[in-house]
C-alpha positions in Angstrom: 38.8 15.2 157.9 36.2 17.4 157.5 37.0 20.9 156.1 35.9 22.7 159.7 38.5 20.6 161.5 41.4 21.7 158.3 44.3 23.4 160.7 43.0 23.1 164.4 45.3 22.4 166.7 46.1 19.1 168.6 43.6 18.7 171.1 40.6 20.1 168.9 41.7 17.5 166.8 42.4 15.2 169.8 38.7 15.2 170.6 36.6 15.5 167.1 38.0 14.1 164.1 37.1 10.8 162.9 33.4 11.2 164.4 30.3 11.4 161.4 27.0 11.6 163.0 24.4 9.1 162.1 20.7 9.9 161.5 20.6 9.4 165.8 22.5 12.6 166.0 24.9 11.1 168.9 27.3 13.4 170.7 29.7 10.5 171.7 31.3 8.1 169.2 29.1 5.0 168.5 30.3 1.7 169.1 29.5 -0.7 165.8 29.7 -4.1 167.3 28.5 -6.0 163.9 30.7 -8.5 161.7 29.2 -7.8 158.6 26.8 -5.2 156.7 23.8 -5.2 154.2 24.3 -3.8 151.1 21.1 -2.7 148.7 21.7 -5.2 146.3 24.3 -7.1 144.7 25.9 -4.9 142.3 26.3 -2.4 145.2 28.2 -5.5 146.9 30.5 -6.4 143.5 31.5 -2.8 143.9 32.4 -2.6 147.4 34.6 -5.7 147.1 36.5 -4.9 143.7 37.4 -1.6 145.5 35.6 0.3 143.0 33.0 1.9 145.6 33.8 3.0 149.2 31.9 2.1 152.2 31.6 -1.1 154.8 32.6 -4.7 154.0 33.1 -7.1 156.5 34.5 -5.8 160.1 37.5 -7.8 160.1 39.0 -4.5 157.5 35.9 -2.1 157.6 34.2 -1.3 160.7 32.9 2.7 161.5 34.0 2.2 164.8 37.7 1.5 163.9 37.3 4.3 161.2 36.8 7.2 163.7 40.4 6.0 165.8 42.3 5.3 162.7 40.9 9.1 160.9 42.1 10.6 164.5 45.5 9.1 165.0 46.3 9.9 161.5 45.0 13.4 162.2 47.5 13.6 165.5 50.4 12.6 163.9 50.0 14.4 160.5 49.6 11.2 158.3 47.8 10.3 155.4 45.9 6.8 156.4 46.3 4.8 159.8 45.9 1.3 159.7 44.4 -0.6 163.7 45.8 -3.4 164.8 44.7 -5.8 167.4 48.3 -5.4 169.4 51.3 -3.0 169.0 53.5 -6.1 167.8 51.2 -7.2 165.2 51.5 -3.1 164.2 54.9 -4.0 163.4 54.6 -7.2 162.2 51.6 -6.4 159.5 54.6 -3.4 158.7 57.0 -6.0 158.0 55.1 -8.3 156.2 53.6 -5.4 154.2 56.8 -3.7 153.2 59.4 -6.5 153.2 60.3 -9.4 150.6 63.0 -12.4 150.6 66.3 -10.6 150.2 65.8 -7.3 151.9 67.9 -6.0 155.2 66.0 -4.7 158.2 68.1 -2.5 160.5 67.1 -1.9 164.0 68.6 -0.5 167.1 69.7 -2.9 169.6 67.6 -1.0 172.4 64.3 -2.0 171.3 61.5 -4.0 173.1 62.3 -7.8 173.9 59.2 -9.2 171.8 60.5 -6.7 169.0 64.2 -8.5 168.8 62.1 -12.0 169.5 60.1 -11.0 166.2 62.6 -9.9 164.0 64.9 -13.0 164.8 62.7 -15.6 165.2 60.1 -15.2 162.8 60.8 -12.1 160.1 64.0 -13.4 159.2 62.7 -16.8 158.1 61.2 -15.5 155.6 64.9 -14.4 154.0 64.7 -11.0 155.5 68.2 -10.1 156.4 68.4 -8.8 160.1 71.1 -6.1 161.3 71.2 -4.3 164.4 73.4 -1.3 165.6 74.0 -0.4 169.0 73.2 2.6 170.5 72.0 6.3 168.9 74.9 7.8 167.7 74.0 9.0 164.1 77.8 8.2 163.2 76.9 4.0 163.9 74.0 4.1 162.1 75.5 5.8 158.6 78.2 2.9 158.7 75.5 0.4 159.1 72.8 1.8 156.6 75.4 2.1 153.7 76.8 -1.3 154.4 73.8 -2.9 154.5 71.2 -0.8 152.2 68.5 -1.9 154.0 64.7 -1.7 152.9 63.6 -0.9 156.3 64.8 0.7 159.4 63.5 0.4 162.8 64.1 2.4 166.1 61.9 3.2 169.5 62.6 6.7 171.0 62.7 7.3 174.0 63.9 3.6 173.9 62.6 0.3 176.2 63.9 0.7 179.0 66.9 2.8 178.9 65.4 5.9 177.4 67.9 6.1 174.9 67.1 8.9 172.2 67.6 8.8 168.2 68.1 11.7 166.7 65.2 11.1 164.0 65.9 13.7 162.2 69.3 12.6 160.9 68.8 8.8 160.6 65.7 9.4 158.4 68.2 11.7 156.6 70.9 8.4 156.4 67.7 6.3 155.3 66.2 8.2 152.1 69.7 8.6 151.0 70.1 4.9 150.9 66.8 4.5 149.5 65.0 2.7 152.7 62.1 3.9 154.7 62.3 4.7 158.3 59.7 3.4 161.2 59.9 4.8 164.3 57.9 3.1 167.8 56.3 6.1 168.9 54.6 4.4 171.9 56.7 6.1 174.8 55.8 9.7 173.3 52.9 9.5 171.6 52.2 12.4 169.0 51.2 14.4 172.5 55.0 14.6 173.1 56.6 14.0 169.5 55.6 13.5 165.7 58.1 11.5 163.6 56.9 12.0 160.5 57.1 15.9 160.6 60.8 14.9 161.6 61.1 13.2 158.8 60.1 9.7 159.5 57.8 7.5 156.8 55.6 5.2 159.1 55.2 5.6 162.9 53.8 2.5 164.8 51.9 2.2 168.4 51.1 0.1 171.3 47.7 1.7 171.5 47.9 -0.6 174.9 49.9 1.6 176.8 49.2 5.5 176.8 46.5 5.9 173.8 44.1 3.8 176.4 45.7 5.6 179.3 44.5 3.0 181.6 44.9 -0.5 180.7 42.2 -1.8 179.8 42.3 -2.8 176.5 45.0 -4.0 173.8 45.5 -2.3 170.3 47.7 -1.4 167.8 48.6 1.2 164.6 50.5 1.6 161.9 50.7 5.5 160.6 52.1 7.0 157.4 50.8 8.1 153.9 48.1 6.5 151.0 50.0 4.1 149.4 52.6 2.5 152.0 50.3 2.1 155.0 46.8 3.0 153.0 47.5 -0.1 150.4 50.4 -2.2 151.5 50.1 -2.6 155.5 46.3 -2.3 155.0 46.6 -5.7 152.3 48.1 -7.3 155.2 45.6 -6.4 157.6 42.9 -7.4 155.4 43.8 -10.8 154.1 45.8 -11.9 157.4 43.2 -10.3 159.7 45.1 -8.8 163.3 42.3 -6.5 163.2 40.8 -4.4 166.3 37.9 -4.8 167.8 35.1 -2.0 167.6 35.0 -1.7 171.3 39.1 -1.6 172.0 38.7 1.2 169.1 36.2 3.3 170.9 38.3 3.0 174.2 41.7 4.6 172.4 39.3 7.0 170.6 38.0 8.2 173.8 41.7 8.2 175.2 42.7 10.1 172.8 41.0 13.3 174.2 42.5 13.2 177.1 46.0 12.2 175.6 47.7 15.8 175.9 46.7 16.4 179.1 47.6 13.0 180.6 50.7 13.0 178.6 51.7 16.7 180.4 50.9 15.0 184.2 53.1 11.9 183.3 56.1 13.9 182.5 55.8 16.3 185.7 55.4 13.6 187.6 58.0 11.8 186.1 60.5 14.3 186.3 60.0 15.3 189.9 60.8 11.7 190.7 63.7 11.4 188.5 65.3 14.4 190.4 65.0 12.3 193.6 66.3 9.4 192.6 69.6 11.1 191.3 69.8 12.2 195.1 69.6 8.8 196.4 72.9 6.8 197.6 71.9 3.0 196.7 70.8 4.1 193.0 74.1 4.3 190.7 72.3 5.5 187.8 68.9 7.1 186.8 67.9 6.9 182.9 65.3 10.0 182.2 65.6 12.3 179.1 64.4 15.0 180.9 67.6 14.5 183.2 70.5 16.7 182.7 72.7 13.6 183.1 70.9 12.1 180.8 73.5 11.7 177.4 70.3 13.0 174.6 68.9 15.5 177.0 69.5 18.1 174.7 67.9 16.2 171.4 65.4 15.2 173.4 64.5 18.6 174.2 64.6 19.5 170.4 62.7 16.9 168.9 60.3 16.3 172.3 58.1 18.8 174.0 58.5 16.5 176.8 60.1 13.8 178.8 57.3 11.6 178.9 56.6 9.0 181.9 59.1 6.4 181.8 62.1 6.0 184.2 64.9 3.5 184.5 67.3 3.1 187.4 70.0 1.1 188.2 70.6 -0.1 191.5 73.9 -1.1 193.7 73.6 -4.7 194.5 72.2 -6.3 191.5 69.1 -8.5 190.8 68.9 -9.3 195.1 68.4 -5.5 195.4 66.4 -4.5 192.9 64.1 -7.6 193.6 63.7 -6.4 196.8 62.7 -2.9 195.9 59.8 -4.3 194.0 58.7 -6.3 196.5 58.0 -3.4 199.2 56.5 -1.3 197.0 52.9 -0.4 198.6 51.2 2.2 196.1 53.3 1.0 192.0 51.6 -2.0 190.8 54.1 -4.9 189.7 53.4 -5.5 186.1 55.1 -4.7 182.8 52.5 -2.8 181.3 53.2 0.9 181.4 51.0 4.1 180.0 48.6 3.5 182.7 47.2 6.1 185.0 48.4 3.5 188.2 52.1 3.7 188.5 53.9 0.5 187.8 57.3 -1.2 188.4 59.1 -4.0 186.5 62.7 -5.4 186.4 63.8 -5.3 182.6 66.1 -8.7 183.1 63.6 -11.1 183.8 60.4 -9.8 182.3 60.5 -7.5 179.4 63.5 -8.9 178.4 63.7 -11.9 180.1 63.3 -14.1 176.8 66.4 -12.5 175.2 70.3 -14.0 175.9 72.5 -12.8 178.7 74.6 -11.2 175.7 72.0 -10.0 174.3 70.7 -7.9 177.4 74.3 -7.1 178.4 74.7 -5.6 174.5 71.8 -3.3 175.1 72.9 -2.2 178.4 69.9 -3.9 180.3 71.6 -5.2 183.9 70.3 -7.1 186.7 70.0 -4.1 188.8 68.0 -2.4 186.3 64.5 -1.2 187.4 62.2 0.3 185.2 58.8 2.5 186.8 56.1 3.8 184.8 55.2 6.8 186.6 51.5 7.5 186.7 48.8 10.3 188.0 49.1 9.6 191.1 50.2 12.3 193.7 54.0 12.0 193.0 54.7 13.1 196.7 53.1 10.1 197.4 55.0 8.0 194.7 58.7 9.4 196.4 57.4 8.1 199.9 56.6 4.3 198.4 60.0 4.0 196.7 61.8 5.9 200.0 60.4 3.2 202.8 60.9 0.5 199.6 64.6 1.6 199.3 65.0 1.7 203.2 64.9 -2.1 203.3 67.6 -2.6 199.9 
């Protein structure tokens, strides 16, 4: 970061860090679509790959592009280096295999993404990684766990996928440095528009650039956040030699999302919220799952550690799988897909897509039941948004 841009605030930040002209003296961010570069003789190129000179490689580590994404996010959430990924689970995988060996424990909460349980159980614990879950965010459950386990590594989502459920990151990164692991919190819901982690205390943050980074689903991408020598050396070894690397144009579409992130951020909690309040009022939903609810059990740490509720609501419905399947199908204006973060509004049912790949005990242990829809509320008019769930609920 340059020392004019030392101290701005988030969305100065949000729309110039990262960017060094070139000679062509562009106002937008270039787009380097080039595998490898030309160096001005070989001793310059012995340099470059010992590690003993700066400057570009070979794009699958190094591209200029990717450079100007990575220097922003880091900016945005107050880290020291910011490794891009090609997806948000090979952010936490390149994590894992970065900062794991044969013998350590992982902890994670039970209320995390499907393909994140899928990961950890399938695949990370072959490789003699011990794999501990605890269910649900009270601080209390996670102390017993952490000093029974001493794990290496802990892992939580807040707001969590899809209940909403909110961890106190504070105190658990409090639990873990006491027992000597790190903390790595899934910051996609949020994003640092709505909450930082590691000024709360967390060590590495991870993304699904996907969702709201892009803003509207177009491309897919990942990061890993957090200081020099953890993210800067080890998750960027993994990066390098495995090679889940972003491509230069996906990096220039988050960079450009990024300067709208604040503002888009603020629209998909208003919105959000407004239809959150009339869901609570309706007589065929049993239960609505939005932090900035009341109701909502972490209202009040979410208020604390959040500076909003973000876009993300979940909402049970009487009658099961039959109803809730048939809420999605009369929908007219939300768009039936998993993705969320996108400026279209979008509707999924938890059970059988997001989820759909873990056990029946294993969604019924994190609370994810048949009549469980989630919506991803976008910039649409939410007037509009209340009307297409009303007539869809009219026929439940």
């Amino acid at each position: 970061m340059t020392d004019s841009l030392k101290n701005r605030r988030f969305d100065t930040l949000a729309v110039r860090v990262g960017h060094h002209r070139t000679p062509e003296g562009e106002q937008s961010e270039p787009i380097f679509p080039t595998s490898s570069y030309v160096f001005e003789s070989a001793a310059q190129a012995a340099a470059r790959f010992s590690g003993e000179a700066p400057g570009n490689i070979y794009s699958r580590f190094t591209n200029p592009t990717v450079r100007v994404f990575q220097e922003r996010l880091a900016a945005l959430e107050g880290g020291e280096s910011c490794v891009a990924t090609a997806s948000g689970m090979s952010a936490i995988l390149a994590t894992c295999l970065g900062l794991l060996q044969q013998g350590d424990a992982l902890v994670s909460s039970k209320a995390v993404f499907g393909s994140t349980v899928m990961l950890f159980d399938n695949y990370i614990a072959k490789f003699g990684v011990d794999v501990h879950y605890v269910d649900g965010p009270r601080t209390e459950d996670w102390a017993a766990v952490i000093e029974q386990v001493r794990p290496r590594l802990v892992f939580l989502e807040t707001p969590s996928n899809p209940l909403t459920q909110v961890y106190d990151i504070h105190a658990i990164a409090d639990l873990c440095h006491a027992a000597g692991a790190l903390l790595v919190v899934d910051n996609c819901f949020c994003t640092p528009a709505l909450q930082r982690p590691l000024m709360l205390g967390a060590d590495i943050v991870v993304h699904s650039a996907t969702k709201y980074i892009d803003g509207q689903g177009r491309c897919i991408g990942g990061a890993v956040v957090g200081d020099a020598e953890r993210v800067g050396k080890d998750v960027f070894g993994v990066l390098r030699t495995a090679g889940p690397s972003m491509s230069p144009f996906n990096a220039w579409v988050f960079t450009k999302g990024l300067e709208t992130l604040s503002l888009r951020m603020a629209a998909h909690s208003r919105n959000a919220l407004q239809i959150a309040r009339w869901l609570e009022t309706q007589a065929k939903v049993a239960r609505v799952h939005y932090p900035g609810l009341p109701s909502h059990p972490q209202h009040e740490l979410a208020a604390r550690q959040q500076t909003d509720f973000g876009g993300i609501v979940a909402f049970e419905l009487k009658g099961g799988r039959p109803a809730a399947w048939r809420l999605i199908d009369a929908v007219r204006i939300f768009s039936i897909t998993a993705n969320l973060g996108d400026a279209k509004s979008t509707i999924t049912h938890p059970a059988t897509t997001t989820h759909g790949r873990l056990s029946p005990e294993q969604r019924a242990q994190a609370g994810i039941g048949d009549g469980l829809v989630r919506i991803a509320v976008g910039l649409e008019d939410p007037l509009d948004l209340v009307e297409d769930l009303e007539q869809a609920l009219a026929g439940v």
